[in-house]
C-alpha positions in Angstrom: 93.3 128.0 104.0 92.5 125.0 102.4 95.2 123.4 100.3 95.8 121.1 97.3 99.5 119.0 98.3 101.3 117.2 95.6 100.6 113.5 96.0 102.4 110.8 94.4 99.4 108.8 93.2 99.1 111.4 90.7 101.4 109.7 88.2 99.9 106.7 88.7 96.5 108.2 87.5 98.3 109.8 84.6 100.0 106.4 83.3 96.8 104.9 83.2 95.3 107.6 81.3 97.4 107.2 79.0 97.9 103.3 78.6 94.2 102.6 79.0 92.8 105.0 76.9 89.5 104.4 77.6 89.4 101.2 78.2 89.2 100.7 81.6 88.1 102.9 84.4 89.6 103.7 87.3 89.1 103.0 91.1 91.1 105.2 94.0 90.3 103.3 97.2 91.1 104.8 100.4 89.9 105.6 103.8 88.1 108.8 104.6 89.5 112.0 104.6 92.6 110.7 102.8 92.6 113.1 100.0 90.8 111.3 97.4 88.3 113.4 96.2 91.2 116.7 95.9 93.3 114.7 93.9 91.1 113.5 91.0 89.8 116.3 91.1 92.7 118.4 90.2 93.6 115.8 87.9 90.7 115.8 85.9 91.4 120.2 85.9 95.0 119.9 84.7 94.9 116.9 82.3 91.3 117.4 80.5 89.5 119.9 78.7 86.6 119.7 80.9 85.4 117.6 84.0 81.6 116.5 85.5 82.2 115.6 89.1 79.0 113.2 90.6 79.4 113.6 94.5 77.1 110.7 95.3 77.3 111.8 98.9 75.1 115.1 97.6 73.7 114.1 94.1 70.1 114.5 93.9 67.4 111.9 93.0 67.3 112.7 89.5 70.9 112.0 89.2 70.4 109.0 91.6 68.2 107.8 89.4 69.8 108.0 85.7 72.0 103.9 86.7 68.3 102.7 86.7 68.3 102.4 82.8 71.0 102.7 80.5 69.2 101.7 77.1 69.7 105.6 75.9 73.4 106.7 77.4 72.8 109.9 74.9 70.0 110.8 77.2 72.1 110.2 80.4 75.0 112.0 79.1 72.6 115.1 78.0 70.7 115.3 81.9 74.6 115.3 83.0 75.7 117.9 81.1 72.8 120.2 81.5 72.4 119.3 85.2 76.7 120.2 86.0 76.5 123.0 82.9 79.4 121.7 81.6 79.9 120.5 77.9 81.4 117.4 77.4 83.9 116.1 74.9 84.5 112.7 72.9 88.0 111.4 74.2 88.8 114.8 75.9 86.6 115.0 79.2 86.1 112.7 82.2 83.1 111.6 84.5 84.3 111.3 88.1 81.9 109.1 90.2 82.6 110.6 94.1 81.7 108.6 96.3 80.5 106.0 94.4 79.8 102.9 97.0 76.6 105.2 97.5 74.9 104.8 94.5 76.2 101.0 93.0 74.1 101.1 90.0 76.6 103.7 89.1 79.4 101.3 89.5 77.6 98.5 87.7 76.7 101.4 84.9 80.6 101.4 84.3 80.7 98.1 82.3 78.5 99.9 79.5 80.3 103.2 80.1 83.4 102.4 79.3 82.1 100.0 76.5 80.7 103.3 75.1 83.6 104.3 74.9 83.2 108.3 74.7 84.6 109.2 78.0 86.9 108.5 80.9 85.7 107.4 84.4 87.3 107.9 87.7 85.9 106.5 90.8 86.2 107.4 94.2 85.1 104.9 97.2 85.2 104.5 101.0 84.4 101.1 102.4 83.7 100.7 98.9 84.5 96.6 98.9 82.1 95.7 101.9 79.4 93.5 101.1 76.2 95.7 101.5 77.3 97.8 98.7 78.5 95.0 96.1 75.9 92.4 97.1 73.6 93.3 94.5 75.3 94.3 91.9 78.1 93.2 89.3 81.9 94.3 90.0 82.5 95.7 86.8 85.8 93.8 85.4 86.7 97.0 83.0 88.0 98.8 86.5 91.6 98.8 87.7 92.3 100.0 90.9 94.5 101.9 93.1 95.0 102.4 96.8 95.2 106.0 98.3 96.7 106.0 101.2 98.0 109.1 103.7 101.0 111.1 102.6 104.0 109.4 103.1 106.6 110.8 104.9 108.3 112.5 101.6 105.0 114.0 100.8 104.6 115.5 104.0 107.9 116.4 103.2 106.8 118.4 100.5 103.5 120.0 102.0 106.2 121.5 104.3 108.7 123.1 101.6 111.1 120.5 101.8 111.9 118.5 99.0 115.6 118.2 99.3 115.7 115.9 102.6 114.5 112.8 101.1 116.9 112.3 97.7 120.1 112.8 100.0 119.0 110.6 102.4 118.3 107.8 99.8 121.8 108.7 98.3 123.3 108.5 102.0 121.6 105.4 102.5 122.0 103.6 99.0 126.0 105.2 99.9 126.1 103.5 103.3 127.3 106.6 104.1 126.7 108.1 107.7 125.4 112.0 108.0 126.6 112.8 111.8 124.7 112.4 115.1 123.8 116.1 114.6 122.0 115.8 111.4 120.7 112.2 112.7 118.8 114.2 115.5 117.2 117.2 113.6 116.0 114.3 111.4 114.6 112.5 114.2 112.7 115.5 115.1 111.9 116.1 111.9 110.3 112.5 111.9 108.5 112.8 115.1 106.7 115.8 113.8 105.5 113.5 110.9 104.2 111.1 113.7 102.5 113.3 115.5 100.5 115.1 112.5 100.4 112.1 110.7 99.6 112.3 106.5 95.5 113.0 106.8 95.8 116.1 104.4 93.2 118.1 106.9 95.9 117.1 109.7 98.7 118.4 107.9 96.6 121.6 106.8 95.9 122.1 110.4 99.3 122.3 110.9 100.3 124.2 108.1 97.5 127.2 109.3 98.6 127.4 113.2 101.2 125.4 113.6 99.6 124.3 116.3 99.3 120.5 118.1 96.4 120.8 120.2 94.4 122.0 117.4 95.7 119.2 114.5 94.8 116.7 117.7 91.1 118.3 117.5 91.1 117.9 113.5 92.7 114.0 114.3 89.9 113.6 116.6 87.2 114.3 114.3 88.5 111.9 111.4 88.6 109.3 113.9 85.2 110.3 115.2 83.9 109.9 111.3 85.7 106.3 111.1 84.1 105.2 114.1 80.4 106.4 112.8 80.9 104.4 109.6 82.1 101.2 111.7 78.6 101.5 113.7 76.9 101.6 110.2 78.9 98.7 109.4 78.8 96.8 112.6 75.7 98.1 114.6 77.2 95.5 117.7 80.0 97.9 118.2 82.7 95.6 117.6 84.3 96.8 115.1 84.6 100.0 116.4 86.0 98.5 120.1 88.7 96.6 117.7 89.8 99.3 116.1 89.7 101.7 119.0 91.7 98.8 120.9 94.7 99.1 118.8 97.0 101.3 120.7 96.3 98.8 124.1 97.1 95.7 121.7 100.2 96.9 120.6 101.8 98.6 123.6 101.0 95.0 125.6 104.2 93.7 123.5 102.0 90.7 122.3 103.0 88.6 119.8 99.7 89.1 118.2 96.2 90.8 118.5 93.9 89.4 120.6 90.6 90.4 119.8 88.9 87.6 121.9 89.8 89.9 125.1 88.4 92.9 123.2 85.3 91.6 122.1 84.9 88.1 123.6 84.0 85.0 121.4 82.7 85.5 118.4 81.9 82.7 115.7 84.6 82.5 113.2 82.6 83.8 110.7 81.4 86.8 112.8 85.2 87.3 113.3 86.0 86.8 109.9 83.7 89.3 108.6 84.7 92.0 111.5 88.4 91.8 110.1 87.7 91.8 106.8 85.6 95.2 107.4 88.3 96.2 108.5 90.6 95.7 106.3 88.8 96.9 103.1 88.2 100.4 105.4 91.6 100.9 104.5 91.8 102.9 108.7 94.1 100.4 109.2 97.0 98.0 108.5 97.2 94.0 109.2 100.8 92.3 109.5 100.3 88.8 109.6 102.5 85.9 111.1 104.6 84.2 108.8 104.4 80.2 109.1 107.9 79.8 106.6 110.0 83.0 105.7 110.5 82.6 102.8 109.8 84.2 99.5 106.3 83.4 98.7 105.2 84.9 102.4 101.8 85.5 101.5 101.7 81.7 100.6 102.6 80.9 104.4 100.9 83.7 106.6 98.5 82.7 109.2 95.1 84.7 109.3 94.0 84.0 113.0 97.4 85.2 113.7 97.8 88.8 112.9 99.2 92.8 114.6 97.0 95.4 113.3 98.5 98.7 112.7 96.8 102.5 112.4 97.3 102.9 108.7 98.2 107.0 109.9 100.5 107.3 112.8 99.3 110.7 113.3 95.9 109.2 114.0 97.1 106.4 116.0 99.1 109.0 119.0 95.8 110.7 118.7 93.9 107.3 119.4 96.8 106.3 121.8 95.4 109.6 124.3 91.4 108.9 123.3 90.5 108.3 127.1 90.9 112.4 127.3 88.7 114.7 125.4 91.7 116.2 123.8 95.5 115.8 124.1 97.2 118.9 125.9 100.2 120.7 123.8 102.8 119.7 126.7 102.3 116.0 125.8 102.9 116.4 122.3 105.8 118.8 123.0 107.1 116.2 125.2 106.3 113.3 122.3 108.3 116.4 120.0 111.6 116.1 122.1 111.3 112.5 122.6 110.7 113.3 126.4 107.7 111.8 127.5 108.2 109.4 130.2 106.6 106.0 128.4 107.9 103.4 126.4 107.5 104.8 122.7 108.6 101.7 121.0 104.5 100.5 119.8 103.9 104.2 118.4 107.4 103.7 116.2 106.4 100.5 115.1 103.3 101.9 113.9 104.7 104.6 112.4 107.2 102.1 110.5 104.3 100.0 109.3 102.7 103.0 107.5 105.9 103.9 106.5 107.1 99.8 104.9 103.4 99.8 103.6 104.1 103.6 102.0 106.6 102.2 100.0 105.2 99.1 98.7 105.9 96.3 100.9 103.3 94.2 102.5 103.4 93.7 106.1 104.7 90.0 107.6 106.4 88.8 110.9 107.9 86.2 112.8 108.3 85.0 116.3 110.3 81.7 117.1 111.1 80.4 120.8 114.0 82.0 122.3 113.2 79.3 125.7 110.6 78.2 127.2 108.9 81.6 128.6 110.6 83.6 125.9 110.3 84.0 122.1 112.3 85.7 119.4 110.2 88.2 117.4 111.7 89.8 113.6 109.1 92.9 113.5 108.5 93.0 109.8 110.1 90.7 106.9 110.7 92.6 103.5 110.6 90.1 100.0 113.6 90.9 97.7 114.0 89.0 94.8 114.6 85.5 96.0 115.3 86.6 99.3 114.2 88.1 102.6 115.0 91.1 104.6 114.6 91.0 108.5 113.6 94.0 110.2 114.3 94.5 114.1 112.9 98.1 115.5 114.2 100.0 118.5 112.6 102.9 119.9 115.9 103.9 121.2 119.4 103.9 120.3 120.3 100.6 121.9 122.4 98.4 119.2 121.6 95.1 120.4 120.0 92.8 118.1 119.5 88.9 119.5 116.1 88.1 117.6 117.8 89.1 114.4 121.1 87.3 114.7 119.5 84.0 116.4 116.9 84.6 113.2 120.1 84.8 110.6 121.7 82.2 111.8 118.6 79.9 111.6 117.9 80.8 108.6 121.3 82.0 106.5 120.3 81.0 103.2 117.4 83.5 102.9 118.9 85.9 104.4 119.9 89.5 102.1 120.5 92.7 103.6 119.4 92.3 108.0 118.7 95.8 109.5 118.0 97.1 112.7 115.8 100.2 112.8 116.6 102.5 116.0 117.1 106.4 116.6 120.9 106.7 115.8 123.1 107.2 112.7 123.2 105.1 109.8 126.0 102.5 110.2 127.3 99.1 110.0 127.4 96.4 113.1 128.9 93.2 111.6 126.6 92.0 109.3 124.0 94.2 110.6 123.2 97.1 109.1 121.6 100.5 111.6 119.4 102.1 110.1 117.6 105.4 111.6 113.9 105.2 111.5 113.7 108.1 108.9 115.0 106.1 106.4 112.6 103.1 106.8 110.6 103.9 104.0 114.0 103.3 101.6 114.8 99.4 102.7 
C-alpha cells in the first residue's frame, strides 16, 4: 500500500504561497525517490481548486514542445488544459512542472509564466543544477528554492504513529532533565530502526507493509541502483559513481578527510572539481568540510580540497556499507537492531548524525588540530550559534571521555557556547560538558 507521510516541507510550500502570491515560482530540489513529486502533489490537491501536473519524465512531444514559443501563452495554457482535462483558474490553480531538468525550455518558460501572472508554478528537479541541463538556457531569477531532503527522524516518527516521542524529548532536553537508562535504551533502539530504514519514503513504506529488513534492504538497493545509473549519465568514466560508492570505506578508515585520489587516482583539479560538485547538487549525499578558523563565519574559512562526505540517508548508507553482497541477510540487521554486531559502529552513527545536524538546519564543518606528532585532535561537527560555536564529539558507545573536546575548549574558550558529547547513554552533565544521547542530535 502506497502511502502519502506528513512532511515538514509542507509549510514551507504553504508560506510561500501565501507571501509570494504569484510572484515567484517555486523550486523543490532533492535527490531521487525522496518524496518530491507526492508532496506537491498533495499540496497542489489540498490547497487549490484544481491542479495540471507536467511529468516531464512521461510528457509527450506535443507537450515537449509548447517551451519552444511562448508569443501566445493563451494557446499554451488551452493545449494544457485540454491535453490534462482539467480547467484552470485565474489565481486559484497551479502548474506543477515534474521533473523539470528534462525539458529546460520549461524552466526558462517560467520567467514569462510567472510574469503572466495567472497561475502558480511548482517545480520539481533531480540533478536539476548540473551543467548539461542549465548550459543553454537562462536560470529564471523569479524562482525561490527549497531543499527536500529524507524524512528526518521526527517524520519517520510520524509515518510510524508516533508523534509524542519527539516534543518530550526536546522539553527533556531544553530541561537538562535526564529520562532513565531504561527509556535511554528503547530510544536507542528506537533510533537504530531509523538508521537502518533510513527516511527514503519507499524505504519506510517497505517497512510499514512487512515489517520486514531484508525486504526494505531490497527497496534501499534499488534507489541506490537508480543513483548510480544517473551518475554514469553524468560521469560516463565511472568516477563518480566509484566516489560515491566509496563512502562507507572512507569513513570507517577514521581519516581525517576523504581521499578520493586513492579511489579514483589523479584527476586534474578541474576534473575533480566538477566530480564533487556533481555530487553535491545530486543532493545523494552530504559534504562536511574542514574548518581553517572556528569561528563564526565558518563558511568564510572551510577548505574545499579538504572535505568528509556523508550518505545524505543513513538508511541508504548501511545498505551501501553491505553492497559487496547481493543483499543484506535479516540476522545482520537484527544484529545492527540490538546494537550487537561485532564491528565498530562509530562511521555509520556519524552518518546518521550528519543527516540528522543537516535535518535540522545546520551546515556541516570540522576540525582536527595536532594532539603530537603521530596524533591529532578531531571536533566531529561545529554548530554556529549566534556569535558563537558549538563543538560536537560523537561516541558510538557509552564511553564519557572527551580529550579532543576539552584540549579544543581550552584552546579556544572564547568561542566556545554550549560543548556536547554525543554517545549512547542518558542525557547528563560532565563538568562543562554536556551528554547528549544520539536521539537527540537533531535538537543541539
Amino acid at each position: 500500500m502506497e502511502r502519502v507521510f506528513k512532511r515538514k516541507i509542507y509549510q514551507q510550500l504553504l508560506e510561500w504561497k501565501q507571501t509570494a502570491n504569484g510572484s515567484t515560482a517555486i523550486l523543490v530540489e532533492g535527490a531521487r525517490r525522496v518524496g518530491k513529486s507526492t508532496i506537491v502533489e498533495l499540496f497542489a490537491r489540498q490547497e487549490y481548486e484544481s491542479y495540471i501536473l507536467i511529468d516531464f519524465n512521461e510528457a509527450d512531444q506535443e507537450i515537449l514542445d509548447l517551451w519552444n514559443n511562448l508569443m501566445n501563452l493563451d494557446r499554451i495554457f488551452v493545449k494544457l488544459q485540454q491535453h490534462y482535462n482539467v480547467t484552470l483558474h485565474t489565481r486559484k490553480s497551479v502548474i506543477i512542472f515534474d521533473e523539470v531538468q528534462n525539458c529546460p525550455r520549461a524552466r526558462q518558460a517560467i520567467k514569462y509564466l510567472v510574469k503572466d501572472g495567472r497561475y502558480d508554478y511548482i517545480e520539481t528537479g533531480s540533478l536539476i543544477s548540473i551543467k548539461k541541463n542549465t548550459q543553454k538556457i537562462t536560470i529564471p531569477s523569479e524562482e525561490n528554492r527549497i531543499a527536500m531532503l529524507p524524512m528526518d527522524y521526527e517524520e519517520f516518527r510520524w509515518a510510524l504513529g508516533d508523534t509524542a516521542t519527539i516534543p518530550l524529548l526536546k522539553q527533556q532536553f531544553d530541561a537538562r532533565m535526564s529520562i532513565g537508562d531504561g527509556v535511554t535504551r528503547k530510544q536507542m533502539r528506537e533510533l537504530r530502526l531509523y538508521m537502518l530504514v533510513g527516511g527514503m519514503p519507499q524505504a519506510v513504506n517497505t517497512f510499514l507493509d512487512t515489517n520486514n529488513l531484508s525486504l526494505v534492504d531490497k527497496t534501499k538497493r534499488n534507489i541506490i541502483q537508480l543513483y548510480l545509473d544517473d551518475f554514469q549519465k553524468l560521469d560516463a568514466s565511472g568516477n563518480a559513481e566509484r566516489l560515491f560508492k566509496n563512502i562507507p570505506a572512507q569513513l570507517s578508515n577514521n581519516e581525517s578527510r576523504y581521499q578520493p585520489f586513492t579511489v579514483i587516482g589523479r584527476q586534474t583539479e578541474t576534473k575533480m572539481n566538477e566530480l564533487l560538485q556533481d555530487l553535491e547538487q545530486s543532493k545523494t549525499v552530504l559534504f562536511s568540510y574542514h574548518c581553517t578558523d572556528p569561528n563564526v563565519g565558518m563558511s568564510l574559512n572551510k577548505d574545499p580540497e579538504r572535505y568528509k562526505m556523508f550518505v545524505a540517508d543513513a538508511g541508504l548508507f548501511v545498505t551501501l556499507c553491505f553492497w559487496d553482497k547481493e543483499y543484506t541477510e535479516n540476522v545482520i540487521y537484527d544484529k545492527l537492531l540490538s546494537d550487537k554486531l561485532e564491528a565498530n559502529l562509530g562511521y555509520i552513527y556519524e552518518n546518521l548524525i550528519a543527516q540528522m545536524l543537516t535535518a535540522a538546519g545546520n551546515e556541516l564543518f570540522y576540525y582536527t588540530f595536532p594532539k603530537d606528532k603521530k596524533h591529532n585532535y578531531e571536533i566531529d561537527f561545529m554548530l554556529s550559534r549566534g556569535k558563537k560555536i558549538c563543538p560536537v564529539e560523537v561516541k558510538s558507545s557509552g564511553y564519557k571521555t572527551h580529550a579532543s573536546l576539552d584540549a579544543f575548549c581550552e584552546k579556544y574558550s572564547s568561542r566556545i557556547s554550549n560543548r556536547y558529547l554525543l554517545y549512547t547513554k542518558d542525557l547528563r552533565k560532565d563538568g562543562d560538558t554536556m551528554l547528549v544521547p544520539v536521539y537527540m542530535a537533531g535538537l543541539l
